[in-house]
N, C-alpha and C positions, 0 to 999 in steps of 0.2 A: 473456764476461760471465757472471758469475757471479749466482744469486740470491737474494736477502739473507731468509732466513726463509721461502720461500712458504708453507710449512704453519702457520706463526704470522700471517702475512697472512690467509690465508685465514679461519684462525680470527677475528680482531679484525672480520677483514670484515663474519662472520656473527654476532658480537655487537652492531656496531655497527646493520647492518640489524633485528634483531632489537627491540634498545631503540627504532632511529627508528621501527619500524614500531608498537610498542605505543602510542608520545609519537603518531602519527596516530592510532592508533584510537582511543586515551584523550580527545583534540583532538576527532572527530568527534561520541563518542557522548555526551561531556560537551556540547558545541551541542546535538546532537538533544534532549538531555534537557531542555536550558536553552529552548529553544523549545516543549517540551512542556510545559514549567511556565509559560511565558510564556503560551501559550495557555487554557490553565488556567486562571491567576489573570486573565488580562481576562475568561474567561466568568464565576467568579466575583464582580468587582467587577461585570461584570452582572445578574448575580443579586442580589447584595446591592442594588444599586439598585431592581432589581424589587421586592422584598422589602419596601425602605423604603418605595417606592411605596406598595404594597400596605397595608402596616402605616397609614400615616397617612391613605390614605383609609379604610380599616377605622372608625381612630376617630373623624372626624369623620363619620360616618355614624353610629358607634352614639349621640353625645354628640345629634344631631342625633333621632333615633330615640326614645332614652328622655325627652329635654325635649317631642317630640309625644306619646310617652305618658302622661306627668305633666298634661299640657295637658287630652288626652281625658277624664282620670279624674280633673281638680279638674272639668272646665265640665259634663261628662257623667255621671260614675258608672261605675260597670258597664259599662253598655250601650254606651256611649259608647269605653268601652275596648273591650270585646269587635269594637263597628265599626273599631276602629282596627288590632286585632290581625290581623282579615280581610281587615285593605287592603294590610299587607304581604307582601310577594313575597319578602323574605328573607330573613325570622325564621319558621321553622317555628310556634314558640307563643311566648307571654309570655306570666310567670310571677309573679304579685302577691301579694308578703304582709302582713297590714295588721298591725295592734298586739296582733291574738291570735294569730299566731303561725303560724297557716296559709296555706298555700299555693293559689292559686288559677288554675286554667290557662284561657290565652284561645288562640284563638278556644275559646269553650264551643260543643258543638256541640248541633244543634236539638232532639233528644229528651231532653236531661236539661240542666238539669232541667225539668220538666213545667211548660208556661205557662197560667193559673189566668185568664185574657185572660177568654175567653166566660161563666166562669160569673160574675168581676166587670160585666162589661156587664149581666147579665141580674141580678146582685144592686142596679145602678143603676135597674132600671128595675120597681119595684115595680106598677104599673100591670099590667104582665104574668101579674102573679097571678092567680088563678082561670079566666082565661082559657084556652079550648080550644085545640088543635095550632093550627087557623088562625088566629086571632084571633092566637095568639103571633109566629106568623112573621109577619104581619104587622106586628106589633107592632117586629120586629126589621130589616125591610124599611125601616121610618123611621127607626129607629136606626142605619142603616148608615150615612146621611147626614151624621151627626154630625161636626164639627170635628173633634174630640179623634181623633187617628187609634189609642191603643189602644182608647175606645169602639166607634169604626167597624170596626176589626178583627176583636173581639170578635161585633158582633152579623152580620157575614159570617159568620163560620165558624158561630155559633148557627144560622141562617138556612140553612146547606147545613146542618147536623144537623136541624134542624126538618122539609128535604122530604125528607129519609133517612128520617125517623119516618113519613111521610105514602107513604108506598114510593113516592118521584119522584126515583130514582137518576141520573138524566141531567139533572132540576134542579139537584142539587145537586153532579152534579160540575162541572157551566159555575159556580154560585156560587165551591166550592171553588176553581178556577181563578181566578175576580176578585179571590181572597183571597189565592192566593199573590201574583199580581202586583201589588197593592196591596202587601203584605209585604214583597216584594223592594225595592218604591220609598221605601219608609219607612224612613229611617234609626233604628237599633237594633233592629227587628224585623224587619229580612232572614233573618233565622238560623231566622225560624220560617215561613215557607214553605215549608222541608220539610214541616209536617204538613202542611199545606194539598194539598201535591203529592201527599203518600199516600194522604190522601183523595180526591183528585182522583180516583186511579187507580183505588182502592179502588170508588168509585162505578161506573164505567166498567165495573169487572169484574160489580161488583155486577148492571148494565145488561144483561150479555152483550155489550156491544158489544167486543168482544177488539181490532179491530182501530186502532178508534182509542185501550183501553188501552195496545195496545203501539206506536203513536207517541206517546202521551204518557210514558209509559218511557221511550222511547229519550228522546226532547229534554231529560228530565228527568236523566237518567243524563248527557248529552252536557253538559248547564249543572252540574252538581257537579264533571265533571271540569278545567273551567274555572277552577272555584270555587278555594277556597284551600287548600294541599294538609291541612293541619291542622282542619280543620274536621269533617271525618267522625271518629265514633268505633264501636266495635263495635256498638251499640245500635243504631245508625243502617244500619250496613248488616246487621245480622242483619234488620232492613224491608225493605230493597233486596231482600235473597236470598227474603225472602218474597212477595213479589210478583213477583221473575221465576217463581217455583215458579208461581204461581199464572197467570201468563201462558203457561207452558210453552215458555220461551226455553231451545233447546238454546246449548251451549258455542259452537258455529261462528256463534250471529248477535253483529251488532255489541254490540245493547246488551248481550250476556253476557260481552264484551271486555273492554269498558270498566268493566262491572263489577268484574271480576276484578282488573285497576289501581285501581279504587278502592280492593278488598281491601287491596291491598299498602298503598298510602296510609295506611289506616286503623290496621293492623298496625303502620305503621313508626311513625306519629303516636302511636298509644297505649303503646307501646313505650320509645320516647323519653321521652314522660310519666311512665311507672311509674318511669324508672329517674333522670328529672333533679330531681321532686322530692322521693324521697329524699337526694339529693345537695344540695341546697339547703337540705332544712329540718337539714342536720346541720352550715352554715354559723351562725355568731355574728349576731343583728340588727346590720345598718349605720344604723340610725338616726344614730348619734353617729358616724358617720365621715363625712368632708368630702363636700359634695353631689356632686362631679364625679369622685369616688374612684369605679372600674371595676374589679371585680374577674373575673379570667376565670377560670372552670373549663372542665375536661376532664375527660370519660368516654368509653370505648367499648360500645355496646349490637350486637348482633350482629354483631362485626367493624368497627361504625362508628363514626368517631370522633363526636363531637356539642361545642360548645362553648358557654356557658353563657355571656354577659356581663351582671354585678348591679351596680347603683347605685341608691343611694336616689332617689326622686322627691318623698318627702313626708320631714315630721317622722316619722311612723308606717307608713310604706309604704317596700317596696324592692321594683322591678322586677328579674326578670331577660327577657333577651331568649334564644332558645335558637336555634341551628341548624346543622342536620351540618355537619363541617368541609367536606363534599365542595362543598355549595351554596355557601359561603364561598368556597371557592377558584376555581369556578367562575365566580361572581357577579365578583369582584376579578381576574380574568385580564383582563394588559395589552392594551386595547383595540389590535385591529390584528394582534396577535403572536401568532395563534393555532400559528405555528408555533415558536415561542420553542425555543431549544435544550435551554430544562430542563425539567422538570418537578416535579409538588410532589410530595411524599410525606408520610404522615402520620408521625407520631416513633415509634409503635410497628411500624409497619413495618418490616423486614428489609430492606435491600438492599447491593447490594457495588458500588456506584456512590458515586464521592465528594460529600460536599455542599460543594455551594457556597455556600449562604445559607442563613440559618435565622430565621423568621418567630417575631414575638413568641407569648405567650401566648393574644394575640387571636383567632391561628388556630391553637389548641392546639398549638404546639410545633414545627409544620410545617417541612419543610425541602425546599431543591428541590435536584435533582439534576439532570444531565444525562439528557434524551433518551436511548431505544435507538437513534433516528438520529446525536443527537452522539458517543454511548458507540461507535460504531461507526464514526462519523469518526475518532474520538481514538485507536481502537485502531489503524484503517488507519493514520493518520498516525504514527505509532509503530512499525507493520512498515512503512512505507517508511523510518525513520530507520534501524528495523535493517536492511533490505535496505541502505542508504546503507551500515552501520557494515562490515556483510558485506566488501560490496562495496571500501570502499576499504582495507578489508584485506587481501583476495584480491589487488587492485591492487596495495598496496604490495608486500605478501607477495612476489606473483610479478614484480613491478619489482625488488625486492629478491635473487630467486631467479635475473634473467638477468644481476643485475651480477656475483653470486657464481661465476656459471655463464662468465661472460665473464674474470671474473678469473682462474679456476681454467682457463678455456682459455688464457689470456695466459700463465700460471706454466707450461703443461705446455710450451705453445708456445717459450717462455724457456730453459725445459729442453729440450727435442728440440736447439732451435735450437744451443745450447750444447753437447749432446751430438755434435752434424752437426759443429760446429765444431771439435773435439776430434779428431773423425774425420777432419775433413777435412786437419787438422794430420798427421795419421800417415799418411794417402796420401798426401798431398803430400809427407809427408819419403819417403817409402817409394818413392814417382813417381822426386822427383829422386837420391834415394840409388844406385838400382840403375841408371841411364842413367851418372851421372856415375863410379860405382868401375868400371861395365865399360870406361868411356872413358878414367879415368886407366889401369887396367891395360894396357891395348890402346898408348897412347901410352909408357909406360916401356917395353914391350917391345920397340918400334917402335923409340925413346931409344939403346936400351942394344945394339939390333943385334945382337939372339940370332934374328931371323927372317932365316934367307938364303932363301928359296924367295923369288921376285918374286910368285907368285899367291897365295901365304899375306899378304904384306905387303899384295898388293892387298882381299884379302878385311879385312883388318884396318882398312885404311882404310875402307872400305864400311861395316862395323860401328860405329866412329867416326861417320861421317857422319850415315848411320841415326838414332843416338841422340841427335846434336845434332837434329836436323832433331824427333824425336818430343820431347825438351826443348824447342822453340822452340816446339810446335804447344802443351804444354803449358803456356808461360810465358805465348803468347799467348793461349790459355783466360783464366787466371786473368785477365790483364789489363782482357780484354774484360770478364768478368764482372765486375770492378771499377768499369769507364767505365759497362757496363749500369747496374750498381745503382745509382751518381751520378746518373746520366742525361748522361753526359757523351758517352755515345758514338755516332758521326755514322757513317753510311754512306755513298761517293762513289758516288752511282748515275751508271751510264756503262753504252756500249754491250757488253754482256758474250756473247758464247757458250758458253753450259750445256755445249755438248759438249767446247769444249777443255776447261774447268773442269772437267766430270766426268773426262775421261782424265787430265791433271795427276795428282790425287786418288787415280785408281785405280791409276795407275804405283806412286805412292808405298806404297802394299798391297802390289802386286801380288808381290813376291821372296817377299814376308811370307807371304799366299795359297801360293803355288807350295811353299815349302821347309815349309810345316806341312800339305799333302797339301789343302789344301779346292778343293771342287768353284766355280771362281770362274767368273762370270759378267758381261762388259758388253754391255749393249745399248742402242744408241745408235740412235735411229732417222734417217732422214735428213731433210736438208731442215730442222731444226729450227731455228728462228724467231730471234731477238736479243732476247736480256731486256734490259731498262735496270734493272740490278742489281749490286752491288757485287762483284766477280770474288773480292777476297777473302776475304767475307765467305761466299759462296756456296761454296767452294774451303774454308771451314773449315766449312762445315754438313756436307760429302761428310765429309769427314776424320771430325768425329767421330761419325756412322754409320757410316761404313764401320768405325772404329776401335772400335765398340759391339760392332760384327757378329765380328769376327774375337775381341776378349774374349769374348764368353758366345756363342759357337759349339760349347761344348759338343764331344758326340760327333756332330753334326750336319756338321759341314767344309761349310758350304755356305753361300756369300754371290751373289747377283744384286745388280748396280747398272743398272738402266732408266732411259733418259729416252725419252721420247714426248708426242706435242702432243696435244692433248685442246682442240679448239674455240681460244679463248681462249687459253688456258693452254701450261706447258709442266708435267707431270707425272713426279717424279724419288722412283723406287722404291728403295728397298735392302732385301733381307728374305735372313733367314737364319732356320736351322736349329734354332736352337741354345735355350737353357735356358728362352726365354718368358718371362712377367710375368703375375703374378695381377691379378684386378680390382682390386685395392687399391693394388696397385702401379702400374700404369695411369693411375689416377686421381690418383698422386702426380709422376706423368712433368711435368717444368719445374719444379720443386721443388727448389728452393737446394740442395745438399750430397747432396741424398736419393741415397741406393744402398741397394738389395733386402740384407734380412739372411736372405736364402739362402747357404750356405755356398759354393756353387761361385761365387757372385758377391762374397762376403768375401775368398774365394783370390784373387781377382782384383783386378789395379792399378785405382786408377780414383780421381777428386775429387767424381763426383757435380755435375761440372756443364757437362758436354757437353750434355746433351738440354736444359739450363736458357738456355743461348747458344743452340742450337739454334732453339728455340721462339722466342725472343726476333728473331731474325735475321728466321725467315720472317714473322714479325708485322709485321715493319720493310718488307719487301718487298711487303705488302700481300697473302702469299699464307695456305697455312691448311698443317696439319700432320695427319694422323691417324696411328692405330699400333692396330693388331689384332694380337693375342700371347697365346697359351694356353700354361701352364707345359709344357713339357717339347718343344712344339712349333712353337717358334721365333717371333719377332716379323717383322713388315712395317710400314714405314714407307715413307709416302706423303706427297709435299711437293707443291702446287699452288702455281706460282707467273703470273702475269698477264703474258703475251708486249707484243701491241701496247697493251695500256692500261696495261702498267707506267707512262708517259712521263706521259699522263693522269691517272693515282692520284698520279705523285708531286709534279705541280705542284697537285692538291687539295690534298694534305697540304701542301705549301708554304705552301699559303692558309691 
């Protein structure tokens, strides 16, 4: 059999593996991809939702927000805004400009501008004239009773200035105290119980009494921090810093803590200020733009973003509301979702995180992006696709690698196989060619009666014989080895003696032995047992050992054939001398056709499938084979075959 192309096989093999395995990888990392995007775009359609979310409550808060502002400052004025602007918690200031053009920020904070309260009470109450320090305060003592609570306000704080005059510093800080807390409770003069608390303190100090100034500090310092964060401006705590000096509060006590956060408050508050109302007054009046028209700006003041929302409230007035975007974002974070997969980012920010959603103008421009826990999900998730893509490349790759690897042994195997077969054709002709020309010659000569000697003629027949008898042993090889490979061929197990069977055997050698000078050897031990094994079969195992032994004997002339019982067993030796077997060769013994490409074993007759029958026989017989053989120093083969359990093993195998 011959083989059509293998090296063009081989090749189409490894392009076609090649192509299937890129059409897998391309298959694999296009899904990973499409899953990574799939994953994506739902976190996104999340975010966009959030986003929406976010956005619409946004505006129905501010529409909501600036229609209570417009309320405050038609019913109230001022004051009335300014209380409104101190009650929210979301809008850092509001920002109001009437029909001249200027801008006004709320919460107004308590020292500026300067409230004119005490000296209008005491310009109400003319009766006060001429009269002495005490008569006055006195005078202001009944005025405090007054309805009118900026009257009442007014003649309190007169009233602690009056026992200041009179040196009764601890009267007049217990009044200054009634005066803030009246103040506090009176809507629109909340804002001005800071002075009252300065005073307060101021008295206290005034008194020596240190310690109850500096718990009236602290609570006073601990209720602003409460307070709204927009409410303090620089004026207010360059007071603050002056009275802790004055109390001698180191850095490490609390109320110098809390001061220090108010600092920042104050800074960020006035800051924001400086920088939103030039941003504002450089906008066009909205008076003539529609009532509910929102316009958003953006700025950033030391890194921060800040966002500005204006709409008219009057014919002649436009509000803006202002507050960092960070409180914004904060405030509008999805109730519940504090662990949400994304986060917000401002627009001026840098990042190399994708956006998912991007938030109106409302929150200056904001967009959100994936978490560094998501970003770190989605990158794992992506080295497991590549680990996936890796991987089932590696797989196909080397799936692809054992078929090429199996084919390319199939092709060499095809070829050897082919090559053995070829070889096997030229021993075999070569086997029968030299038995059958010596036997036609032998018989013409016989024929034609040119031998008169009777012991020549006998010897000639002996030769004849011989050579049919090695023909018949070889015709039987091949046959058996035919029936083997079919599986057609059956062994008649019956009651056999190893020992005739081995003499048989060794007869047939034995001329062979004697006339080529080797040292022959049988050894039969006695007593030995009855195999239930095939006499013929057994009778051709001997033959072609013995017939390997006298081939590749070499310069060695030496063959032993032993049989001896071993337990169980009966144990059938034949070892000779002669050329040996490398490990390679060894390992190839029962091997179709196989014969050593050693030259002295090339000189030599042979088909290469003696030791292949061999093998096959004792397998059959239930026994085992071994062979130890170093080149140059002769092989040993060793045949175990099962005495009393042969009968046993063969009706298992029956089974």
């Amino acid at each position: 059999m011959r083989p059509v192309a293998p090296r063009h096989l081989v090749i189409l093999a490894g392009l076609v593996s090649l192509t299937l395995t890129a059409l897998t990888v391309w298959a694999v990392a296009r899904q990973g991809q499409a899953l990574r995007e799939r994953e994506l775009s739902d976190l996104a359609s999340a975010a966009a939702t959030s986003a929406a979310q976010r956005e619409a409550a946004l505006a129905t808060d501010l529409q909501r927000a600036l229609d209570a502002a417009a309320r405050a400052r038609q019913f109230g004025g001022a004051d009335e805004l300014d209380a409104w602007a101190a009650s929210q918690r979301l809008w850092l200031l509001a920002c109001l400009r009437t029909a001249g053009g200027a801008w006004t920020v709320y919460p107004r904070t308590p020292l500026e501008p300067a409230w004119s309260a005490p000296q209008a009470a005491v310009a109400t109450a003319p009766a006060a004239e001429g009269r002495d320090l005490p008569g006055t305060l006195e005078y202001f003592r009944r005025l405090a009773g007054s309805p009118d609570p900026l009257t009442r306000a007014g003649a309190l704080l007169a009233s602690a200035a009056c026992e200041q005059q009179l040196g009764h510093p601890l009267a007049a800080a217990r009044i200054f105290a009634d005066a803030a807390q009246y103040l506090r409770a009176t809507p629109g003069l909340t804002r001005y119980a800071f002075r009252a608390e300065l005073s307060r303190i101021d008295s206290l100090v005034a008194a020596g009494d240190q310690d109850r100034a500096r718990d009236a500090f602290a609570g006073f310092v601990d209720g602003l921090s409460a307070d709204h964060p927009g409410r303090l401006g620089p004026v207010e705590l360059a007071e603050l810093q002056r009275q802790a000096v004055a109390l001698s509060l180191t850095d490490g006590d609390p109320p110098a803590v809390s001061l220090r956060v108010l600092g920042q408050r104050a800074a960020r508050r006035q800051a924001i200020a400086d920088a939103v109302v030039p941003l504002l007054q450089g906008q066009p009046a909205r008076g003539d733009r529609p009532p509910d028209a929102i316009e958003h700006l953006t700025t950033t003041i030391a890194g921060e973003a800040v966002v500005a929302a204006v709409r008219p409230i009057a014919d002649d007035a436009d509000l803006a509301l202002v507050a960092p975007l960070a409180d914004l974002l904060a405030y509008y974070r999805k109730p519940g979702r504090p662990d949400a997969p994304w986060r917000v980012r401002a627009a001026q920010a840098a990042s190399d995180q994708p956006v998912l959603a991007r938030l109106g103008p409302a929150f200056g421009g904001a967009v959100l992006e994936p978490t560094p826990a998501t970003a770190a999900r989605l990158q794992a998730t992506a080295r497991r696709h590549l680990r996936v893509v890796l991987a089932t490349a590696a797989g196909t790759a080397g799936a692809w690698a054992l078929v090429i690897w199996l084919l390319v042994r199939v092709v060499a195997r095809q070829r050897e196989l082919v090559h053995l077969q070829r070889r096997f054709v030229a021993d075999i002709s070569h086997e029968l060619k030299t038995p059958l020309a010596l036997i036609r010659l032998l018989a013409e000569t016989l024929a034609e009666g040119r031998v008169r000697d009777a012991d020549r003629a006998q010897a000639y027949h002996q030769t004849i014989t011989r050579e049919a008898e090695r023909l018949t042993v070889l015709l039987d090889n091949i046959l058996d080895f035919s029936r083997i490979e079919s599986g057609a061929k059956r062994y008649a197990l019956a009651p056999c003696d190893a020992a005739a069977v081995a003499r048989q055997a060794w007869a047939l050698f034995e001329p062979q032995f004697a006339a080529d000078g080797f040292d022959a050897r049988l050894e039969i031990a006695d007593h030995l047992p009855t195999l239930r094994a095939d006499a013929q079969a057994l009778h051709q195992v001997l033959v072609n050992l013995l017939q390997n032994a006298h081939r590749y004997a070499g310069d060695g002339k030496y063959v032993r054939l032993s049989l001896a019982r071993d337990g169980h067993l009966v144990v059938i030796t034949v070892e000779d001398r002669g050329v040996g077997m490398t490990r390679a060769e060894l390992a190839r013994i029962g091997d179709s056709f196989f014969r050593a490409d050693s030259t002295r074993v090339r000189q030599t007759r042979g088909t290469g499938l003696g030791l292949a029958i061999v093998s096959h026989i004792v397998t059959a017989h239930y026994g085992k084979i071994e062979v130890h053989s170093r080149p140059g120093a002769g092989s040993k083969f060793t045949v175990w075959l099962p005495c009393e359990l042969a009968e046993e093993a063969a009706r298992r195998g029956a089974r």
